[in-house]
N, C-alpha and C positions, 0 to 999 in steps of 0.2 A: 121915531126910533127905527122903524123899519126902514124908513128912506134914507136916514142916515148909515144904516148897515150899507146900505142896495149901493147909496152913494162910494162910500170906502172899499167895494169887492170894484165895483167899476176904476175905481183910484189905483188899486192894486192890480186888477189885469191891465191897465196901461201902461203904469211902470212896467210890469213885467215884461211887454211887448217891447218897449222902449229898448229894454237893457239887452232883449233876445236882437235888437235889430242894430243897439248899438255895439255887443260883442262878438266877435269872429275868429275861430279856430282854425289856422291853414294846418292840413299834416305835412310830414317831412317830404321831400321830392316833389312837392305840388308847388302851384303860384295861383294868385287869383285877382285877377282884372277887378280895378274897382272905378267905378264913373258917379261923378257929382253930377247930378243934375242933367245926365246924356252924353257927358263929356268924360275923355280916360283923365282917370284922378294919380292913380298909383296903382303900382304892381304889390301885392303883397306877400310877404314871405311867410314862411311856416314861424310855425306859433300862434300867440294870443292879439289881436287887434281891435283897435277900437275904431268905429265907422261912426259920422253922425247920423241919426232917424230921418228916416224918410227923405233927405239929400242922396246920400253913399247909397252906390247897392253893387254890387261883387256882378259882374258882367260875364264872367266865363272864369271855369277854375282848370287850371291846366298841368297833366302828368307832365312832369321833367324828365323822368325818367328815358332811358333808349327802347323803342317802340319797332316792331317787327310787325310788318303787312304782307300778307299775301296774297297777290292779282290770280285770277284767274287766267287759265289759258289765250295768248291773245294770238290769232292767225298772221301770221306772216309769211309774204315769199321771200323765196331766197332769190337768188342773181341766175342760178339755173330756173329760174322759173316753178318750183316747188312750193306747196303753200305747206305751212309749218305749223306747229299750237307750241307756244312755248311758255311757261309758267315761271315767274318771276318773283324772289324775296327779298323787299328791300328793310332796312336798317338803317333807321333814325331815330335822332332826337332833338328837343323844342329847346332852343336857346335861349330864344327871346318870347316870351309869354305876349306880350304886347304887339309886335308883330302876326304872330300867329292867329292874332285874335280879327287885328283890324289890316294886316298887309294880307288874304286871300280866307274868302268866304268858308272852304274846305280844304283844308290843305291835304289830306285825307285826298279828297278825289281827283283833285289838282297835281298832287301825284302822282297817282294811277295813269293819267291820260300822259302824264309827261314822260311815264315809262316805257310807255305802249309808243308810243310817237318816235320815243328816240330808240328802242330797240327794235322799232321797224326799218330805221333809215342806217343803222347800224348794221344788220342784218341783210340787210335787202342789197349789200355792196358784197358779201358770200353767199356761197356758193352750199350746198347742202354738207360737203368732207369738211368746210371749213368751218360752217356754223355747229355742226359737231364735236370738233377737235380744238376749236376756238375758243372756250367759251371763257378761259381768262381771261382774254384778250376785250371779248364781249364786254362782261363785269369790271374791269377797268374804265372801260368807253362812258357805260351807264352811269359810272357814281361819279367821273367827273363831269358830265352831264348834270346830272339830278344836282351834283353837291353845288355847282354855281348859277342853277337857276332858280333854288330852293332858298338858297342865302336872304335874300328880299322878304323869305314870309316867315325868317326865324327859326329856319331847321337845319340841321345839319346831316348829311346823309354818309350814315359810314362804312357801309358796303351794301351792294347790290350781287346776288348771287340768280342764279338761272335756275330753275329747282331742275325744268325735266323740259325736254327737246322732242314733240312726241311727228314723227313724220309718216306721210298717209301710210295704209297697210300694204300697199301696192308695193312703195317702196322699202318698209319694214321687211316685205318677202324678197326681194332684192336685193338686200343688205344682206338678209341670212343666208339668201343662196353664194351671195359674194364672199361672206364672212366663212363659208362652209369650206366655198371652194379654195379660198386661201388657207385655211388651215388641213385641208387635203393636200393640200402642194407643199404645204410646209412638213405633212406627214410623210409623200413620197420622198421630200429633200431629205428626210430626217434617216429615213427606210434604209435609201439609196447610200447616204451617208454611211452608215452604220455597214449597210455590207460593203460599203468598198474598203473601211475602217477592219471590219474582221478578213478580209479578202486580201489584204496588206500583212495583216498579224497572219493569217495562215502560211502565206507567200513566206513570211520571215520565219516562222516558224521551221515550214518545209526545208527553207535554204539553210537554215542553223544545223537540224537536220540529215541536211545531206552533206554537208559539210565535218559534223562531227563524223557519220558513217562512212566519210572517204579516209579523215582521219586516222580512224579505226582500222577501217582494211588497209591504209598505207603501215599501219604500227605493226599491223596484224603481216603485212607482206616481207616487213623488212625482218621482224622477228624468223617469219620462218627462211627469208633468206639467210640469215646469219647463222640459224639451227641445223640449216641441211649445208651450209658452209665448214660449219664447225664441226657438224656430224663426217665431211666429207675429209676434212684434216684430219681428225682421230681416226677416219678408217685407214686411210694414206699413211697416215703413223705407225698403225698396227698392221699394215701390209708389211711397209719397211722393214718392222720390227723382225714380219714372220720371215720376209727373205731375208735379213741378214741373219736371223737365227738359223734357217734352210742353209745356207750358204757355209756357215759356220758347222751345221752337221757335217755338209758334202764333204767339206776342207776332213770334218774329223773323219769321215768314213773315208776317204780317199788318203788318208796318212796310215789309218788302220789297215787296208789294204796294200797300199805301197810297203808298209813294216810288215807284215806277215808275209809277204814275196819275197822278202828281203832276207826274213827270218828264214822261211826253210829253203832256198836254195833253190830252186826249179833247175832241173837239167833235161837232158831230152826224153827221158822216157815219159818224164813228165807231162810233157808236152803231145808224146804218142799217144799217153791215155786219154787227154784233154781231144784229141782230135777223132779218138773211137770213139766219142759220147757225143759227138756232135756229128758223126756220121746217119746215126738215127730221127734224126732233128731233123736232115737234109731230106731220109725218104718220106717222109711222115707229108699226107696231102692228097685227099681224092683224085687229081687230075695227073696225080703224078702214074704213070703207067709203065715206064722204063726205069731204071737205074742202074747206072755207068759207074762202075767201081774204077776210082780213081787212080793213077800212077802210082800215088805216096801210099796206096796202101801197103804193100809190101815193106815199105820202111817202117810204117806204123806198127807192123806186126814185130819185126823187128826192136821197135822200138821197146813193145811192151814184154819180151822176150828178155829184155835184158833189165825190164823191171822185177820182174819175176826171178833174179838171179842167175838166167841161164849162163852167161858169161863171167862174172864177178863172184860168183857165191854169195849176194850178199841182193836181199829184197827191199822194195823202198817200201814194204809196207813193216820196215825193223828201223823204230825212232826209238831215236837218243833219249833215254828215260831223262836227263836234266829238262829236252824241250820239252817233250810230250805231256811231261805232270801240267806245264805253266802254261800249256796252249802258242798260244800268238804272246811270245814276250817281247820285250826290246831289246837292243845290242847288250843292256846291262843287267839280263837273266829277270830283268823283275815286270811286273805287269805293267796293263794299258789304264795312262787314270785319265777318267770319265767324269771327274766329280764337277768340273766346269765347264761340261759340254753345253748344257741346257740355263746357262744363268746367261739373264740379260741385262746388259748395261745399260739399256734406257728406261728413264725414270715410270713409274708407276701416270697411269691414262689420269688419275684426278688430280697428279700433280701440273701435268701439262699446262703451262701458262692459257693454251685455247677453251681449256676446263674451265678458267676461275676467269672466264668473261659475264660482267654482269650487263642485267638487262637495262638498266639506267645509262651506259655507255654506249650504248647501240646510234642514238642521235646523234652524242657528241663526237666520238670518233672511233675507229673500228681498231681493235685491235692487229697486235701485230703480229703478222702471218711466221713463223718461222721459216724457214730455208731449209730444205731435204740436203744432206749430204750430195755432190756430185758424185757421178756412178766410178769414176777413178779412185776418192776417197774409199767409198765402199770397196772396192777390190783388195787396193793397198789393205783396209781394214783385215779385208777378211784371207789376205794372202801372210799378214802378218802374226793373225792369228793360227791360221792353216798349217799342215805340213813343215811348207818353206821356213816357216819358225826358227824349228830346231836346226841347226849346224848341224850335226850329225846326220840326218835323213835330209839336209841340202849334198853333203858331203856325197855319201852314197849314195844319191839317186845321182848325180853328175857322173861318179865311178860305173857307176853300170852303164849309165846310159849311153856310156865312152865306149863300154864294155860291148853293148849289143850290137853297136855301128860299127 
């Protein structure tokens, strides 16, 4: 009984081993080499599989998946003679599970040395600016590289990147000082710039400037040309005005005069008294120290002698009470009118067209100057106004004047 138990656990762990060695689980993204007997039998896929016992046995199980290595830094010179550490990421994946297994022992380190090798011979034809500044150019070279020498062991390589470029310290400090001194030069260019840039706009500035401020004093010159133009017209006008009004008094005082000579008659004693009162006149004067009584004085006395009535009976200081009430009258008993001595006939100074110049017409065009009367107009004016006027006092001053000659 017992052996027969002992016999059936032995029956059952060997089935069990059987069935563990005949059933095979691949997961998803995997493959796994299987060899009959030493020899590749099949590649198998994910899922469930069945192998025979102790013939089959799964040789290597391989990620499908895209697979990322990182080399460590590998020294290289450049073309200048510079030795380099440059650190390297390449990006693959296993195509062929079967190849990778039996076309290269390590594909893994077979890699690595293929990358080293070829990014030495790539490198080593730049120059230190170029394996800097390069490094697309690099990473292009490399994966077509890698990608057709890799093909034979089932891989596919689908980029190769450069991580980091590390160059000795010597020239690190080199770089810096160079990299300093360029961004120094590019700060003075910037500097320089900028003040020639404000030194331009001040310039424009100044010249706008001086430009508006000539402007100004040209607006500013012609205005008070026009002002002391205009002010010099209205005074010219207002002179005019005062001599022909002057003129037009003279005219009346010299009519008023000539008609009150006219009016009382002057005869000679008149004249004798007229020449006693100017006798006085003559002696009058510090330096005068002699005085010579003239010939006509005896007439003179004479004259006033018969003022006095001694001859006639009759004194010229007895006026004809009709003249005497009315003063200085005219031929026709009645006064002197005065009432348009002092009216002027030119227009009022704000009506003057030189008045109603505005400042907006100063650029466009200057107004227009009037013309002063000629001095013969003025005469005629003021001869027409005058004495001469009247017929009557033309009449009798011609009669006298016939008279005194």
């Amino acid at each position: 009984m017992d052996a027969a138990l002992i016999a059936l656990i032995v029956v059952a762990l060997l089935v069990i081993v059987v069935i563990a060695k005949s059933v095979t689980i691949v997961p998803q993204a995997q493959a796994k080499v299987v060899e009959r007997l030493g020899r590749y039998s099949r590649t198998l896929s994910p899922g469930l599989s069945i192998l025979v016992p102790f013939i089959d046995r799964v040789r290597a199980t391989i990620d499908l998946r895209e697979q990322v290595v990182s080399f460590p830094p590998q020294p290289v010179i450049t073309a200048d003679n510079l030795q380099v550490g440059i650190d390297t990421v390449v990006y693959f994946q296993v195509t062929d599970p079967r190849l990778a297994v039996y076309g290269i022992a390590n594909y893994i380190t077979g890699m690595e040395q293929l990358t080293t090798t070829t990014l030495r011979n790539v490198v080593g034809g730049l120059n230190l600016e170029g394996a800097l500044t390069g490094r697309d150019g690099i990473n292009s070279q490399l994966r077509s590289v890698l990608d057709g020498t890799t093909g034979p062991w089932g891989l596919r390589v689908a980029r190769v990147e450069i991580k980091a470029i590390d160059p000795p310290l010597s020239i690190q400090d080199s770089m810096e000082k160079q990299m300093r001194a360029d961004r120094d030069k590019r700060a003075i260019i910037l500097t320089a710039e900028g003040q020639r840039q404000a030194s331009i706009t001040s310039a424009e500035g100044e010249k706008a400037a001086a430009i508006l401020s000539a402007e100004g004093k040209k607006q500013a010159a012609i205005l008070e040309a026009e002002a002391e133009r205009q002010s010099r017209i209205l005074r010219a006008e207002g002179e005019r005005a005062a001599l022909y009004l002057q003129a037009q008094g003279q005219a009346k005082s010299i009519e008023t005069v000539f008609q009150a000579i006219h009016d009382g008659k002057p005869d000679q004693g008149l004249l004798a008294y007229q020449y006693l009162q100017t006798l006085p006149q003559i002696a009058q004067g510090d330096a005068n120290k002699m005085w010579i009584v003239p010939s006509e004085f005896s007439k003179a006395l004479e004259g006033l002698a018969s003022l006095g009535g001694a001859q006639e009976g009759k004194s010229w200081m007895d006026v004809d009470p009709s003249r005497g009430a009315s003063g200085a009258g005219s031929p026709d008993g009645g006064g002197l009118d005065t009432s348009s001595w002092f009216e002027s006939q030119l227009p009022r100074a704000a009506d003057q067209p030189e008045a109603k110049i505005e400042l907006s017409s100063i650029t466009d065009s200057a107004p227009a100057i009037p013309t002063p009367p000629p001095l013969s107009q003025v005469t005629e004016d003021v001869r027409d106004s005058g004495p001469a006027a009247d017929p009557v006092v033309r009449e009798q001053f011609n009669a006298n004047g016939d008279g005194q000659q």
